[in-house]
C-alpha positions, 0 to 999 in steps of 0.5 A: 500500500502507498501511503501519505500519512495524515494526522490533522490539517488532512482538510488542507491538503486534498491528498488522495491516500490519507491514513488518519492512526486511531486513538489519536491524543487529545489536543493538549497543545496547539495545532500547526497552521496550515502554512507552517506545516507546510514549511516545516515539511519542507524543511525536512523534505530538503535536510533528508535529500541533502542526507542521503547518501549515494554509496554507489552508481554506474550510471543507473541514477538519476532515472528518466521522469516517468519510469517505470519502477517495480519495487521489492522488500520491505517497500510497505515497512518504511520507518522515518525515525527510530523509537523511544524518545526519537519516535514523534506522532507525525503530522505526515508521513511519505513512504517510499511507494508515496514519494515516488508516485508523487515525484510521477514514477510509475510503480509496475511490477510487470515492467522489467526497466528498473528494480527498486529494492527496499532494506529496512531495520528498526532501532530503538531507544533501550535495545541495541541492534542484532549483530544477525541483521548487520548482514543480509538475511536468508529472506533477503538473499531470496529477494536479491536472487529473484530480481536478478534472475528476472532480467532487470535492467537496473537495480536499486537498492535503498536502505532505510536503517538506523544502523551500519550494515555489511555492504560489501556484497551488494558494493562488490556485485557488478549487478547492483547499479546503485546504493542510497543510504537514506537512515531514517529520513523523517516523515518527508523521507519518501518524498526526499528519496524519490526527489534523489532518485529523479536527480531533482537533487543531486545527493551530497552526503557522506557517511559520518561514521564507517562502514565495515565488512563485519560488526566484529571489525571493530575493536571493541567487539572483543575479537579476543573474546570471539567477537562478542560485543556483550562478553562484558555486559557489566564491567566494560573495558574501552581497550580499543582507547583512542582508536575509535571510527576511522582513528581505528581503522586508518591506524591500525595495522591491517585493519584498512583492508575490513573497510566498505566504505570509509568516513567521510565517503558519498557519491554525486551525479556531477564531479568536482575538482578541490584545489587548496590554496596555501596554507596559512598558519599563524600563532593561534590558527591554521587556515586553508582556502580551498577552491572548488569547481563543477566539473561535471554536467549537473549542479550539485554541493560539494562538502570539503573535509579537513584532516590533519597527520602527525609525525614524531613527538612523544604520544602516539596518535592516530594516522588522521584526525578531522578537523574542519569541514565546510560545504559549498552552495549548489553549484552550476556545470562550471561554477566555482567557490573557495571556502575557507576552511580553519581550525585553532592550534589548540585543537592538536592538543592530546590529553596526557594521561601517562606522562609521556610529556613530563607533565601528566593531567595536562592538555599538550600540543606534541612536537614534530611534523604537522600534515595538512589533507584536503578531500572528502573521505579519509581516503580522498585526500591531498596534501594541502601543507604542513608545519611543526612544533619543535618543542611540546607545548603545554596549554593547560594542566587541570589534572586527572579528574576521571582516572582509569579504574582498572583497566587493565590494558589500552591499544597502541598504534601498532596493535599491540596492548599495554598496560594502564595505570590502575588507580582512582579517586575514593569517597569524598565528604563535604565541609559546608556549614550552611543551615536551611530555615527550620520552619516555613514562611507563610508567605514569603516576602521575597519571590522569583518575579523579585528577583528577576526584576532586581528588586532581590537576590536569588540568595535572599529569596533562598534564605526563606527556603526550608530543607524541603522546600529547597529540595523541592527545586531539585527533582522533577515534578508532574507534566501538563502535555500528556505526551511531556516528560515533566516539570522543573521548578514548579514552586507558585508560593515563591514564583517558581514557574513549572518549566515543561520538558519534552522530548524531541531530537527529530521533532517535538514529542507531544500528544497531538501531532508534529513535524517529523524530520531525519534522524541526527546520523542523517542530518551529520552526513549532510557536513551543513551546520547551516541546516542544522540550525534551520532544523533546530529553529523549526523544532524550537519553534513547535516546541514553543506552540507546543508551551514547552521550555525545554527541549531534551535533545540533540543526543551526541554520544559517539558511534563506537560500535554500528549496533548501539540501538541509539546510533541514528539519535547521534550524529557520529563517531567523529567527536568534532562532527559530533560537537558542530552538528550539536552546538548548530542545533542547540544554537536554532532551537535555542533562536526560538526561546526554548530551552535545549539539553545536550545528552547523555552526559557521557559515553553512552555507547550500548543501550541494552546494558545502560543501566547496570554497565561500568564503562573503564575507559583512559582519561586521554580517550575520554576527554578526546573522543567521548567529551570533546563534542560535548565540550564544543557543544557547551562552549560554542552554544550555551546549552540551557541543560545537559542530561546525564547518561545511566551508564558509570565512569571508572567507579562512579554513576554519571550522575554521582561523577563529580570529576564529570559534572562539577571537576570538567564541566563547570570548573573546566569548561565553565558551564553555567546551565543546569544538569539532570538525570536522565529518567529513572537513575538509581543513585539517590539524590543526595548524592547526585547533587555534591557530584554536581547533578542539579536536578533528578527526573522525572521525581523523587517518587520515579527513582529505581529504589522507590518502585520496592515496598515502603519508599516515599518521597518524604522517606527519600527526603528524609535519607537526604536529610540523614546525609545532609548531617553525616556530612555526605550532602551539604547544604550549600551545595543544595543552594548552588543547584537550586540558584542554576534551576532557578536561573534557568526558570528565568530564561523560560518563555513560560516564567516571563509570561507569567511575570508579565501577567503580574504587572 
């Protein structure tokens, strides 16, 4: 069946094929206008086609206007995002079948001209993906071998997946004339696909993460253990270190030739010539112009990526690292453009964990040769300059704040393993001597809508706080959309606003429907911060209809294997095109007077064992690869919130990780918003607050330990107080978070226009 999807404003389009799901919520927020719908679609119709990515062509795409088209597979399975908190009650959604009829194909399975195959697999949000489905299924070798026998002149095949597969078959098979990789593509993906395949786009997105033969290519499937990615379900040991993604296999011996299709790798219909100008370097950055020209017979984008090698020093490092990217506009036959393509000197910087440099705990530009490569994959590249750095630099020594606990040993670049430190921090007490108020104020003198007007202090109006009342700040609190995920704030006797949250990495997840756009590997591929702001604004702007403050999305965590469930939530295995592609989103959807929250805080890498899982992992490979896009993030953006991950660091939960929360992210980086849980952690609160974790979601009474016989909030509140006089919680710290909260209430649409009121 071909199918448009319609939830709402059906009347305004006049669409022949509609499907309106049962049980649709009732209207808590808002509907879209007719014309805002409209745009919406559009901009996520443009942001899938310039995600898709074209993995091979022998000339059989673009097809003629008005082909015949004979589709097989999973034609009827289309998924336009994943599930969990990425699944969104779209207001429309074109399949694949839809889209190519409305881009005027004729879909005939008696015709014989071109076979349109369709490969679809799920992901979600709690689960990780079957390592039998990162190759083709028997049903699926079955499917292959019928339209090949019957004569097609072109096969097609597209893949609608939330996760890498082995594409080595179908990329060595004279037989397929063409791969698009479409992710998942948003409720205008069909409709994206069949502009693609028609050539009314000319795809230019390239793979933000690799594409390897076997899941058990990648280091941290244990090749040791028999390529079990779960042979350590608890106790997680990241040996593979730095070498991550491409790090890994542009690095390691022999691990080259397991290699499909390499970072940064996307086909066009037209063919482009990259010349680097000089490369300049002075004494904060390195900057490169690079002009390109079409040299082809169809206008088309072209994306330019930057890498650096290193040679000699005292750390190892890997054989290529990127460091900047940009793309062009749509050029003409002919036309060209120079970007401009520049990254600072400290971004060469390595973390040194071992003290190769004679200074361990500090960030370190190593000495030796510097290389400058141009092109687009890791393996299409130029020599575009180079420099050196005779003598080690020293930027910043802030010590060893996650040490390695216990990780026995770590991978070097000539695949051999050595031993790693084995230490890390105990148990800390605090010394604070702040007191709470002993008895509630009736009616305070001092409130929020005081302070915002400057009329008081957020130290005066904590002055008149209980205990309770100022832990009441601290843990989240009942939703008013059915479909929201809870409360911050929410104290009317001292102004508090209840601030709503939502989820919402591929649009805003609420009761009634929504705009549905790609997936974040998607939008990654597209190398174009530009559109990543544009669709971020358009979320904010749904959310804020919507009446929510909050936005928990994007997710940048890295792909460090192709079957974590959750890899088509984040953007990639690259921590730089993970913190650009996040700090643009962040930036749009902040635009719009909404609130977004950076997640999950940090190294969320499985999703089946995320809850029970110890990851330990080297301070140089976490700062390097699974922090430094959210660093980017926080110092590019300013994000209003960050959401920590369920998953433990080197001995400690992420939410009671002070050298995390409080050691990196605020002393380091200087992140001034709020932090929570995500939902459901285990460790009680009064331990996640002296960590430096501001609020526990969705509430005291939605906590692991509080589903066991006998737990209530007032119990909870009572254990906080118990540690609050042994010394483990102190109540200075409890004022810290609850000032951040109620900063961050300011900043809402929802508080200011409850201010407004009043006056």
């Amino acid at each position: 069946m071909n199918t448009i999807k319609m939830v709402g404003m059906v009347a305004a389009f006049g669409l022949a094929a509609l499907c309106t799901p049962a049980g649709a919520a009732d209207a808590a927020s808002p509907e879209l206008q007719k014309d805002t719908v409209e745009k919406h679609a559009a901009v996520s119709r443009r942001a899938a086609a310039e995600g898709l990515i074209l993995l091979k062509n022998s000339g059989a795409l673009p097809l003629e206007a008005g082909s015949k088209v004979a589709l097989f597979g999973a034609t009827g399975d289309y998924h336009p995002g994943g599930g969990g908190s990425s699944d969104v009650k779209a207001i429309r959604i074109v399949d694949i079948p839809a889209g190519l009829e409305e881009a005027g194909f004729s879909i005939d399975p008696d015709s014989r001209e071109t076979a349109l195959w369709v490969i679809t697999r799920k992901s979600a949000e709690g689960k990780d993906c079957s390592a039998k489905l990162y190759n083709f299924t028997d049903e699926e070798k079955a499917t292959l071998a019928k339209i090949k026998a019957a004569g097609f002149k072109k096969i097609v095949a597209v893949f609608n997946c939330g996760h890498a597969m082995n594409l080595k078959m179908l990329a060595e098979d004279p037989a397929i004339d063409a791969i698009l990789w479409a992710w998942y593509p948003g409720g205008e993906g069909g409709a994206a696909i069949a502009d693609v395949i028609k050539g009314a786009v000319n795809p230019s997105g390239r793979l933000a993460s690799t594409f390897t033969e076997s899941n058990a290519d990648w280091p941290c499937d244990r090749p040791d253990d028999g390529g079990n990615w779960y042979s350590s379900r608890y106790y997680v040991p990241y040996e593979e270190d730095i070498f991550v993604g491409y790090r890994y296999f542009e690095t390691i011996p022999g691990a080259k030739a397991k290699v499909v299709y390499p970072f940064g790798y996307g086909l066009s219909y037209t063919t482009f010539a990259a010349k680097p100008g000089k490369c300049v370097v002075d004494e904060t950055k390195v900057s490169l112009p690079v002009s390109v020209t079409n040299t082809g017979k169809a206008a088309g984008r072209y994306s330019v990526l930057c890498y650096t090698s290193q040679e000699g020093g005292k750390a190892e490092h890997p054989a290529l690292e990127l460091r900047a990217f940009a793309k062009t506009h749509l050029l003409n036959p002919g036309e060209s453009e120079e970007l401009v393509l520049s990254f600072a000197k400290e971004n060469l910087a390595y973390f040194d964990d071992e003290g190769a440099s004679g200074k361990p705990g500090s960030w370190v530009i190593d000495s030796g040769k510097y290389t400058v490569w141009v092109g687009g994959s890791v393996r299409e590249t130029v020599k575009a300059g180079e420099f050196a750095f005779p003598v080690q630099k020293i930027l910043s020594t802030p010590g060893l704040k996650l040490q390695s606990s216990v990780l026995a040993r770590r991978l070097r670049a000539d695949g051999s393993m050595a031993a790693s430190p084995v230490t890390y921090p105990g148990a800390r007490k605090v010394s604070d001597s702040s007191k709470p108020r002993k008895t509630p104020l009736e009616k305070p003198e001092v409130t929020l809508y005081d302070v915002a007007a400057g009329r008081a202090t957020l130290d005066a109006l904590l002055d008149q706080m209980t205990f309770e009342e100022t832990i009441h700040l601290l843990y989240g609190h009942p939703r008013r959309d059915p479909s929201g995920t809870g409360s911050i704030g929410d104290s009317a006797k001292f102004g508090v606003s209840a601030a709503q949250t939502c989820d919402g990495p591929a649009g805003v997840r609420r009761s009634i429907p929504s705009s549905y756009f790609p997936c974040a590997a998607l939008l990654a591929g597209t190398f174009d911060t530009g559109l990543l702001e544009e669709i971020g604004a358009v979320i904010g702007a749904e959310a804020a209809e919507a009446d929510f403050d909050i936005l928990l999305a994007p997710g940048l965590c890295i792909h460090r294997h192709p079957l974590c469930g959750r890899n088509f939530e984040y953007f990639s295995e690259d921590p730089f095109v993970s913190g650009v592609s996040a700090a643009a989103y962040v930036k749009g959807v902040q635009s719009q007077g909404v609130g977004a929250t950076i997640k999950h805080f940090a190294g969320n890498n499985r999703e089946m064992t995320r809850k029970i899982e110890m990851d330990i992992v080297s301070e140089r490979a976490f700062r390097e690869i699974y922090l430094r896009g959210f660093e980017r993030a926080v110092k590019d953006a300013d994000p209003w919130g960050i959401m920590t991950s369920y998953n433990a660091e080197n001995g400690f939960n992420s939410s009671v990780n002070h050298g995390l929360l409080t050691g990196i992210l605020r002393d380091e980086w200087g992140y001034k918003g709020i932090t929570m849980t995500d939902w459901r952690t285990v460790e009680p609160i009064w331990k996640e607050v002296p960590a430096g974790n501001d609020v526990k979601m969705p509430g005291l009474l939605n906590t692991c330990q509080s589903d066991k016989a006998g737990f209530t909030d007032e119990l909870l509140i009572a254990e906080a107080l118990s540690a609050l006089d042994r010394n483990y919680l102190g109540y200075g710290q409890m004022r810290t978070s609850a000032k951040r909260v109620l900063e961050f209430v300011m900043k809402t649409r929802r508080f200011k226009k409850e201010m407004a009121g009043r006056e």
